[in-house]
C-alpha positions as CSV (number, residue, x, y, z in Angstrom):
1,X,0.2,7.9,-11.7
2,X,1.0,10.3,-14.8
3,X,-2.0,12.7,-14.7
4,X,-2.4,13.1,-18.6
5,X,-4.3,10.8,-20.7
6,X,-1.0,10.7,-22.8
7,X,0.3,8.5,-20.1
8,X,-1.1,5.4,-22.2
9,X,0.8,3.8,-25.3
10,X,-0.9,0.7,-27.4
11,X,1.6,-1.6,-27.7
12,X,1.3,-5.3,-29.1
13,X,-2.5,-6.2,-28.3
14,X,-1.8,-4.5,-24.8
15,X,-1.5,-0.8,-23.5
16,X,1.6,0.7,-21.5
17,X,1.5,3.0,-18.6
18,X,3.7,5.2,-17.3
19,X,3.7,6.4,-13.7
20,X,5.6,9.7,-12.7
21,X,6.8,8.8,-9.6
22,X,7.2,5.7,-7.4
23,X,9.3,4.3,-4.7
24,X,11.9,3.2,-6.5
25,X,11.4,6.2,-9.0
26,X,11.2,8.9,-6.7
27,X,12.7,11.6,-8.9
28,X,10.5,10.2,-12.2
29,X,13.7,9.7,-14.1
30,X,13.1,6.4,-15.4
31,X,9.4,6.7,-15.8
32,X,9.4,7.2,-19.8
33,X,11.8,4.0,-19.8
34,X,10.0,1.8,-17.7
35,X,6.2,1.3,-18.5
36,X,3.7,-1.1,-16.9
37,X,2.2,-3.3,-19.3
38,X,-1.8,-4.1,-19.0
39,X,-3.3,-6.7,-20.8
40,X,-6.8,-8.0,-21.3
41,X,-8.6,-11.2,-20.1
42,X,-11.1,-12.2,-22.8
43,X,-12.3,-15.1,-20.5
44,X,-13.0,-13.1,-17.2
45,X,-14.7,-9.9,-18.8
46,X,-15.3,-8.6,-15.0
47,X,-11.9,-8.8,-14.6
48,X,-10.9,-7.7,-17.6
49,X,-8.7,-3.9,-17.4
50,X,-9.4,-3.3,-20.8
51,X,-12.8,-3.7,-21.3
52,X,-13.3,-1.1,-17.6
53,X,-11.3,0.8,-19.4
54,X,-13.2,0.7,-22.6
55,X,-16.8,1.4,-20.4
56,X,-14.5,4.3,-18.4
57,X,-13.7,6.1,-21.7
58,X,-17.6,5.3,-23.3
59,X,-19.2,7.0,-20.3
60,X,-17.1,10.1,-20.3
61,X,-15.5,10.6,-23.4
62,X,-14.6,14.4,-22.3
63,X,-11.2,13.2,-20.5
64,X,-10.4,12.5,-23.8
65,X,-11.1,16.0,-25.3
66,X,-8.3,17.9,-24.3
67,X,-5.3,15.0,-23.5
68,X,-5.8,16.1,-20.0
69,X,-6.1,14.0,-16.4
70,X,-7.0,10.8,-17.0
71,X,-9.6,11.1,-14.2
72,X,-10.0,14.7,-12.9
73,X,-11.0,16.1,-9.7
74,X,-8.9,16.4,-6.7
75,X,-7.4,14.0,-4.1
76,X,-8.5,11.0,-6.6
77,X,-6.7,8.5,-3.9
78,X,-8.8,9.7,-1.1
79,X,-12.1,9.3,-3.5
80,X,-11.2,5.8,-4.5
81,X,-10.5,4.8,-0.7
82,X,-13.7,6.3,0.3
83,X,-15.6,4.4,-3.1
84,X,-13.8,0.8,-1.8
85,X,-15.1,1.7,1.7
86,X,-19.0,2.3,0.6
87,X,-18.6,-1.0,-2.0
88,X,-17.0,-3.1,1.0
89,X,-19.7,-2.1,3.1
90,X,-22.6,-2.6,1.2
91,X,-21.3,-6.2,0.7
92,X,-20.1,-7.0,4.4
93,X,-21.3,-10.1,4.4
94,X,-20.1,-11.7,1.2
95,X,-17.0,-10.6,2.0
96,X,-16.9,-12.2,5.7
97,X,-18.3,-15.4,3.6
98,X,-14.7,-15.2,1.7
99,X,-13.0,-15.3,5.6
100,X,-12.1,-11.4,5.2
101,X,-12.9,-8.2,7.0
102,X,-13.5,-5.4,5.7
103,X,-11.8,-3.2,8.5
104,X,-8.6,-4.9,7.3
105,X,-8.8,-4.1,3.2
106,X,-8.5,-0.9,1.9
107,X,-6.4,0.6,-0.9
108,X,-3.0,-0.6,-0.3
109,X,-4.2,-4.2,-0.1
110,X,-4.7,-4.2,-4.4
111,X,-1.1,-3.7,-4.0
112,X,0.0,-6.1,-1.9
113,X,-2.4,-8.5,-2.9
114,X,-1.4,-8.6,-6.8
115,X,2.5,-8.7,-5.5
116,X,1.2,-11.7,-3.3
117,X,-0.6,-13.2,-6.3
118,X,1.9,-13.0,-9.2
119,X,5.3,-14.3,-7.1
120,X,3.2,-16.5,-4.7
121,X,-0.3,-17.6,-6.9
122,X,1.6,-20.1,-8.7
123,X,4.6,-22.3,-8.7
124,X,5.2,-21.2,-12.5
125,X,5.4,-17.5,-11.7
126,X,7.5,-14.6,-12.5
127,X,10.5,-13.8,-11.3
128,X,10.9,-12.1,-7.3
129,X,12.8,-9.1,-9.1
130,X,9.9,-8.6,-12.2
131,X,7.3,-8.2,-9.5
132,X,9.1,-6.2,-7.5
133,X,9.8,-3.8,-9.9
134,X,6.1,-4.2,-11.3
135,X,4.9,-2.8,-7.9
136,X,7.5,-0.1,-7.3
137,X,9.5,-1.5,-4.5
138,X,13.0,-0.6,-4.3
139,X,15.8,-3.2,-4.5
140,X,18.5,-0.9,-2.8
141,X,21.6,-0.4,-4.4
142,X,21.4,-3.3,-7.3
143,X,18.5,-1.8,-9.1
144,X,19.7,-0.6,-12.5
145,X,23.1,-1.8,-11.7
146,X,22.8,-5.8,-11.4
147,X,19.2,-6.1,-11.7
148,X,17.3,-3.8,-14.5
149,X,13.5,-3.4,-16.0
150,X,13.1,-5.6,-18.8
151,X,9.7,-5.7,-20.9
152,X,9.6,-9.2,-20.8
153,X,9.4,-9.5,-17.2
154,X,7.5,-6.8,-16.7
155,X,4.7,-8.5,-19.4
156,X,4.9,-11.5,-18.0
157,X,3.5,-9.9,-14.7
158,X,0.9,-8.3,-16.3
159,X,-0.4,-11.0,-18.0
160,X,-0.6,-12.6,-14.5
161,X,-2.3,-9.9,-12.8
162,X,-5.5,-9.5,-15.5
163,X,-6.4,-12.8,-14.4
164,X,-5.3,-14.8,-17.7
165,X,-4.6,-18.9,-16.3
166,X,-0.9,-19.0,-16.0
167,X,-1.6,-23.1,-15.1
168,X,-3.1,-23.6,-19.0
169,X,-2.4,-22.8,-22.5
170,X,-5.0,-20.3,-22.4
171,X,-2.4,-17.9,-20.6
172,X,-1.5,-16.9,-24.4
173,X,-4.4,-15.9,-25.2
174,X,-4.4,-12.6,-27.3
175,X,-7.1,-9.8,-26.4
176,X,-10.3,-8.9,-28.9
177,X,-9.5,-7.2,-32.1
178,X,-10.3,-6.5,-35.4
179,X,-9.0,-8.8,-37.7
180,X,-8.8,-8.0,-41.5
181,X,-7.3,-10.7,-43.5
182,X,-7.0,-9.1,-47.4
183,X,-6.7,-6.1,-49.0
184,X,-9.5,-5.1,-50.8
185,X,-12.7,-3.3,-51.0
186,X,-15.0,-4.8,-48.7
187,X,-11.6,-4.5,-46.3
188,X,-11.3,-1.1,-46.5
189,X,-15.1,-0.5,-46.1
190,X,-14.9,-2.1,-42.9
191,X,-11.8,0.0,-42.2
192,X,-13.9,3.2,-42.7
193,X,-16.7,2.0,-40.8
194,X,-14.7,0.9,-38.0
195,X,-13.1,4.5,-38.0
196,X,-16.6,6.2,-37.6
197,X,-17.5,3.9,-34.9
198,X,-14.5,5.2,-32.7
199,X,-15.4,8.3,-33.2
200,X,-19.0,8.0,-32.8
201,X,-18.6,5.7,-29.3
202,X,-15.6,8.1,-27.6
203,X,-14.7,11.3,-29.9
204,X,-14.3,12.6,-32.9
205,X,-11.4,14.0,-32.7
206,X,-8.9,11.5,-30.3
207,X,-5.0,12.3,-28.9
208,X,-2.4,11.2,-31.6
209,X,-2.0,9.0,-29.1
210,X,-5.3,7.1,-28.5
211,X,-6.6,6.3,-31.8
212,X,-5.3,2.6,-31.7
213,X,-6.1,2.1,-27.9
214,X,-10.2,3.6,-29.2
215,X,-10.1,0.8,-31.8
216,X,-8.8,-1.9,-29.1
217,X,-11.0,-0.5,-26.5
218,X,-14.2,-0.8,-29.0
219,X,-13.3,-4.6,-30.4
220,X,-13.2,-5.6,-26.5
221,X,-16.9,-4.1,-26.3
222,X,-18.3,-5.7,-29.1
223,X,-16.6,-9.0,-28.3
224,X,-18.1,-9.0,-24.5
225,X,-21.8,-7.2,-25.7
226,X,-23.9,-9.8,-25.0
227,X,-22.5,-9.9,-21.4
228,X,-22.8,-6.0,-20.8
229,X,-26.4,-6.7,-21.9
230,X,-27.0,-9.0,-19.3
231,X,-25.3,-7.5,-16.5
232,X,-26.6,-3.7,-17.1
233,X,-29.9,-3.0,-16.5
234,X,-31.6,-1.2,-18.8
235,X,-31.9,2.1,-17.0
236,X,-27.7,2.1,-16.7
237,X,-26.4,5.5,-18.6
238,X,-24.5,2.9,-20.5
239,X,-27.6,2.5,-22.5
240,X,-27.9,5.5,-23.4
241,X,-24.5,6.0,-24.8
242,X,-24.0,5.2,-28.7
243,X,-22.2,1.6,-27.7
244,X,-25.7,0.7,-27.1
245,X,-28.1,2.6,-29.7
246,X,-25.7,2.2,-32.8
247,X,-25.4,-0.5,-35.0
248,X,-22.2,-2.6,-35.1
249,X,-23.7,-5.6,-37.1
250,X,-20.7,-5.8,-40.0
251,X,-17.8,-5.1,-37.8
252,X,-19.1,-7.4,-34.7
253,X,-18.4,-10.2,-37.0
254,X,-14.6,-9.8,-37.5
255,X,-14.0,-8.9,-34.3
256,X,-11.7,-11.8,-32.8
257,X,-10.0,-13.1,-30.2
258,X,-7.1,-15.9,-30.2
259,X,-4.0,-17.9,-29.9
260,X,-0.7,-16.3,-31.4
261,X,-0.4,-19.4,-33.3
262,X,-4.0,-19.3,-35.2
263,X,-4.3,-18.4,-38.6
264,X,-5.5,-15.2,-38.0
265,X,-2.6,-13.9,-35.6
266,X,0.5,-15.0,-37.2
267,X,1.2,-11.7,-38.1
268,X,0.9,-10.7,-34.7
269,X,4.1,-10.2,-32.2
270,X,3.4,-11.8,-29.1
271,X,4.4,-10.8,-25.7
272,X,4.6,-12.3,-22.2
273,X,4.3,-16.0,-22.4
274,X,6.7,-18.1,-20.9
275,X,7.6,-21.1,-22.6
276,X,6.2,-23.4,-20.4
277,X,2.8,-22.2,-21.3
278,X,3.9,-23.4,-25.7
279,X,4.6,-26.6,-24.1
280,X,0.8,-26.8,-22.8
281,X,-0.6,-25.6,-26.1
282,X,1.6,-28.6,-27.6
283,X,0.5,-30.7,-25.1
284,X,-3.3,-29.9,-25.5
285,X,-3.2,-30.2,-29.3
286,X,-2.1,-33.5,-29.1
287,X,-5.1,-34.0,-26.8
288,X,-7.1,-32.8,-29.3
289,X,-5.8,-35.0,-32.0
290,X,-5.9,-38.0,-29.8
291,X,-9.9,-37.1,-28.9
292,X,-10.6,-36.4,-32.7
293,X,-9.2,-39.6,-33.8
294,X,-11.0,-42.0,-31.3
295,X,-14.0,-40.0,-32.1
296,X,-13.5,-41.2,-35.9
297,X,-12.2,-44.0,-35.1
298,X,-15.6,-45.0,-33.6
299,X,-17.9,-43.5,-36.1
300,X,-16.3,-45.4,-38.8
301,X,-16.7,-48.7,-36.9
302,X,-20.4,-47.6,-35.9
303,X,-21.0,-47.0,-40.5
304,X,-19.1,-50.3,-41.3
305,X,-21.1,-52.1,-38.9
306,X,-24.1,-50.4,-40.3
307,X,-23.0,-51.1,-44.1
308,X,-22.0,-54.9,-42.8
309,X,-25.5,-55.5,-41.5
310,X,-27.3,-55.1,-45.2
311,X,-24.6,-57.5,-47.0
312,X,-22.5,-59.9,-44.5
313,X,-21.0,-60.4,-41.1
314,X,-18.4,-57.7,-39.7
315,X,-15.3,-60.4,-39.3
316,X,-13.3,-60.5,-36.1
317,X,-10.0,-60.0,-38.2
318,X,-12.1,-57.0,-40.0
319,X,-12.7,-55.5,-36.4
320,X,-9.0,-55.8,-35.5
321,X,-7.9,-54.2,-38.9
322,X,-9.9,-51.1,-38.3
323,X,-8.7,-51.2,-35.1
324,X,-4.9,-51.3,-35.9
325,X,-5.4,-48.6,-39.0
326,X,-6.9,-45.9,-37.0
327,X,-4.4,-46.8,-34.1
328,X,-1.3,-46.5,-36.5
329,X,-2.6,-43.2,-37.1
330,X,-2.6,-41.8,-33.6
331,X,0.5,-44.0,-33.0
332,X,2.0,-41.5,-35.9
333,X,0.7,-38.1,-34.2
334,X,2.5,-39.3,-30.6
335,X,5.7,-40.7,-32.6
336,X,5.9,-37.0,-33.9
337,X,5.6,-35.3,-31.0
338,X,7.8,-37.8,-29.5
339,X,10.2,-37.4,-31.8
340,X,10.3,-33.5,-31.3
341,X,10.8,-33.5,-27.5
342,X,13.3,-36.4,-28.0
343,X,15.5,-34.2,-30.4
344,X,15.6,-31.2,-27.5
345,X,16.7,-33.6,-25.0
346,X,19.7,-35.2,-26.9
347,X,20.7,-31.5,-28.1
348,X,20.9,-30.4,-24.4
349,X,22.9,-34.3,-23.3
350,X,25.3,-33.9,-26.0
351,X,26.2,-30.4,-25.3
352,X,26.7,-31.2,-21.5
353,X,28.4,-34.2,-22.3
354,X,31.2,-32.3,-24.7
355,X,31.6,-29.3,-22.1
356,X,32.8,-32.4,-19.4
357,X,35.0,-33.7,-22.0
358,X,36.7,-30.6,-22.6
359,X,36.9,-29.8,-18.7
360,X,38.3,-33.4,-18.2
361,X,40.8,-33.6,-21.0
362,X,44.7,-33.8,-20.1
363,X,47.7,-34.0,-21.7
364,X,51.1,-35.7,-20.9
365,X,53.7,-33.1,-21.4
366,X,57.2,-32.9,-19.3
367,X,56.5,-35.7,-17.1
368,X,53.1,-35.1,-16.0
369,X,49.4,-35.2,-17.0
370,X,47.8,-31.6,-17.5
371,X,45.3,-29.5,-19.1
372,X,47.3,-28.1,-21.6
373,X,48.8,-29.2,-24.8
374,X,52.4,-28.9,-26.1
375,X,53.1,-25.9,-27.6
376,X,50.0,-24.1,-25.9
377,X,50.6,-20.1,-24.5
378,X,49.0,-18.3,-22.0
379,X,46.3,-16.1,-24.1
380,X,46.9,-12.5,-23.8
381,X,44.4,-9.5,-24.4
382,X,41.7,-7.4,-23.1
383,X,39.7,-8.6,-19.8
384,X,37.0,-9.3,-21.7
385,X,39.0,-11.8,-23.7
386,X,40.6,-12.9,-20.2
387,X,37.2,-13.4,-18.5
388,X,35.7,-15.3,-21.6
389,X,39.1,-17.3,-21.8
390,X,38.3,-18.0,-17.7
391,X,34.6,-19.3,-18.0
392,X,34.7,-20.9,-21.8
393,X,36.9,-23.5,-22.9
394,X,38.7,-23.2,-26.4
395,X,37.3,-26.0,-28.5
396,X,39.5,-25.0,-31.6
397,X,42.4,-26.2,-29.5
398,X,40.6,-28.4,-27.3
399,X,41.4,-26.5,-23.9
400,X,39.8,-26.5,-20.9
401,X,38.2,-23.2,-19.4
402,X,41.1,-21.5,-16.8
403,X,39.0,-21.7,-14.3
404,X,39.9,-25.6,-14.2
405,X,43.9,-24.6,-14.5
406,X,45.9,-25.8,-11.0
407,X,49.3,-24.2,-10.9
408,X,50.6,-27.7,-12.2
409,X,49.3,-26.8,-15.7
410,X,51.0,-24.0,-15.7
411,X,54.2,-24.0,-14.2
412,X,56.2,-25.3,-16.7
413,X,55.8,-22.2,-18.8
414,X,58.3,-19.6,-18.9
């Protein structure tokens, strides 16, 4: 890994990291052009990179003083084995309850086991070529010639190895921030405070670099506080450190966490969700309607009844119109939905449907049928107008691609 702290970028609610060498990087030539992307998992805050990260930087704020190593000391691989070894051991046995053994995990099973997890952990993965490249493998000679690093895959892996559900729509799920709706006073109060807690909880004076990762870093804190209370015991130096002795009362309150398509992070660009996951969010909103209509549905029946019983009878044809009213409303949510999915589907069977037409149509012309009209030319010009000429059809003229062409179709040209 890079050895200065300037080695991290904040990007769109997650940080970048850039590794000098690797095994498909060996001379570090692509490392300021491909980045690994880390995100946070608000629900899993043991899990959660950011917020070790966050505790990392709050307990020794001096790797932050002079942009230096991002953790000093010598042979840092070695310590780390040797730190897994002495965890492992101390916890032998809940790891043999989980069917493992300890003499068989050691550092280079995190790798292997987050390559195993993202293209093997679900059926709606990322791709065999994003995780490969995630992990530093080499894919011979097509690397960066048929297959390159693109941030999209690349994010789409990360979000799958902080832990984040990639089953529900909770996958897009945007890490803990500040959120500030308006421009005014009380707003930039806050924004000053915010500034002096940043420097109060990690330094005063931060890497042009690291201000907005500090800010990110602090708004995970403050979102998981309650569980860092809980899990530290009181005599844990993290109590002694200003995360835990200052006051964050004002700023704790706007600190949020979300769905890209809430209110308060439509402004926000977000990255790495694959669009089966908006398809889940669409699906479980419609749940939601559904549920909040039968729940009203219900508690009107339950007042009407209640109103009936001081001045009449509740009617069976009474009872079926409240039924068919509040029914006729959910009947309009589905129909919408419906509607929307309905509109995609005919899109994609009408655009199939004309591409076979075009690759089907013939013409009679001297004595036989063939995909050419009267008066048609063979198309001359560059090879990329030859190649598109070869895969597309032309619909001005209403010919076929070439690639459908016998030597029938053509040999009547001279």
């Amino acid at each position: 890994m890079h050895d200065s702290v300037g080695a991290l970028l904040m990007g769109q609610r997650f940080i970048s990291i850039f590794f000098a060498h690797q095994k498909n990087n060996q001379t570090g030539e692509r490392t300021q052009r491909h980045p690994r992307n880390i995100y946070p998992n608000p629900i899993e805050p043991f899990i959660c990179p950011l917020l070790s990260l966050s505790l990392y930087f709050t307990l020794f704020p001096d790797v932050l003083a002079k942009n230096g190593p991002l953790f000093p000391g010598q042979n840092q691989c070695t310590q780390f084995s040797g730190l897994l070894s002495r965890v492992l051991e101390s916890n032998k046995e809940q790891v043999a309850g989980m069917g493992q053994n300890i003499n068989y995990l050691g550092v280079h099973s995190i790798c292997k086991g987050a390559a195993t997890y993202a293209s093997s952990g679900s059926t709606a993965g990322p791709s065999g070529a994003a995780v490969n490249l995630r992990v530093g493998w080499t894919l011979g000679h097509v690397q960066d010639t048929y297959i390159w690093y693109e941030a999209a895959g690349d994010q789409y892996v990360g979000r799958v190895l902080c832990g984040l559900p990639v089953n529900l729509y909770k996958f897009a799920l945007l890490g803990p921030c500040f959120v500030l709706n308006s421009a005014n006073d009380e707003t930039l109060a806050l924004s000053e405070q915010i500034c002096k807690c940043v420097s109060s909880c990690f330094l005063s004076s931060l890497p042009s670099n690291f201000y907005s990762i500090a800010t990110h870093c602090l708004a995970c804190c403050l979102y998981h506080f309650d569980t860092l209370v809980k899990f530290f015991p009181e005599t844990h130096h993290l109590h002694s450190c200003y995360l835990f002795k200052g006051i964050f009362t004002e700023i704790s309150l706007i600190v949020k966490c979300g769905l890209p398509w809430a209110e308060d992070f439509l402004d926000v660009a977000s990255t790495g969700i694959p669009p089966h996951v908006a398809i889940l969010a669409q699906m479980q909103e419609l749940h939601d309607t559904y549920g909040h209509v039968s729940e009203g549905l219900l508690k009107k029946i339950v007042d009407d009844l209640d109103q009936r019983q001081m001045g009449g009878v509740l009617s069976e044809d009474r009872i079926r119109e409240l039924f068919r009213n509040e029914l006729a409303l959910v009947r309009q949510e589905i129909g919408g939905v419906r509607m929307q999915l309905q509109a995609v589907a005919s899109d994609k069977e009408r655009d199939a449907a004309h591409w076979w037409e075009l690759q089907n149509k013939l013409y009679f012309m001297a004595g036989k049928f063939r995909h050419v009209p009267a008066g048609w030319s063979f198309p001359q010009g560059t090879t990329a107008v030859m190649w598109l000429g070869w895969v597309c059809p032309d619909e001005a003229h209403g010919v076929s691609p070439l690639s459908c062409f016998t030597l029938m179709d053509m040999n009547h040209l001279t």
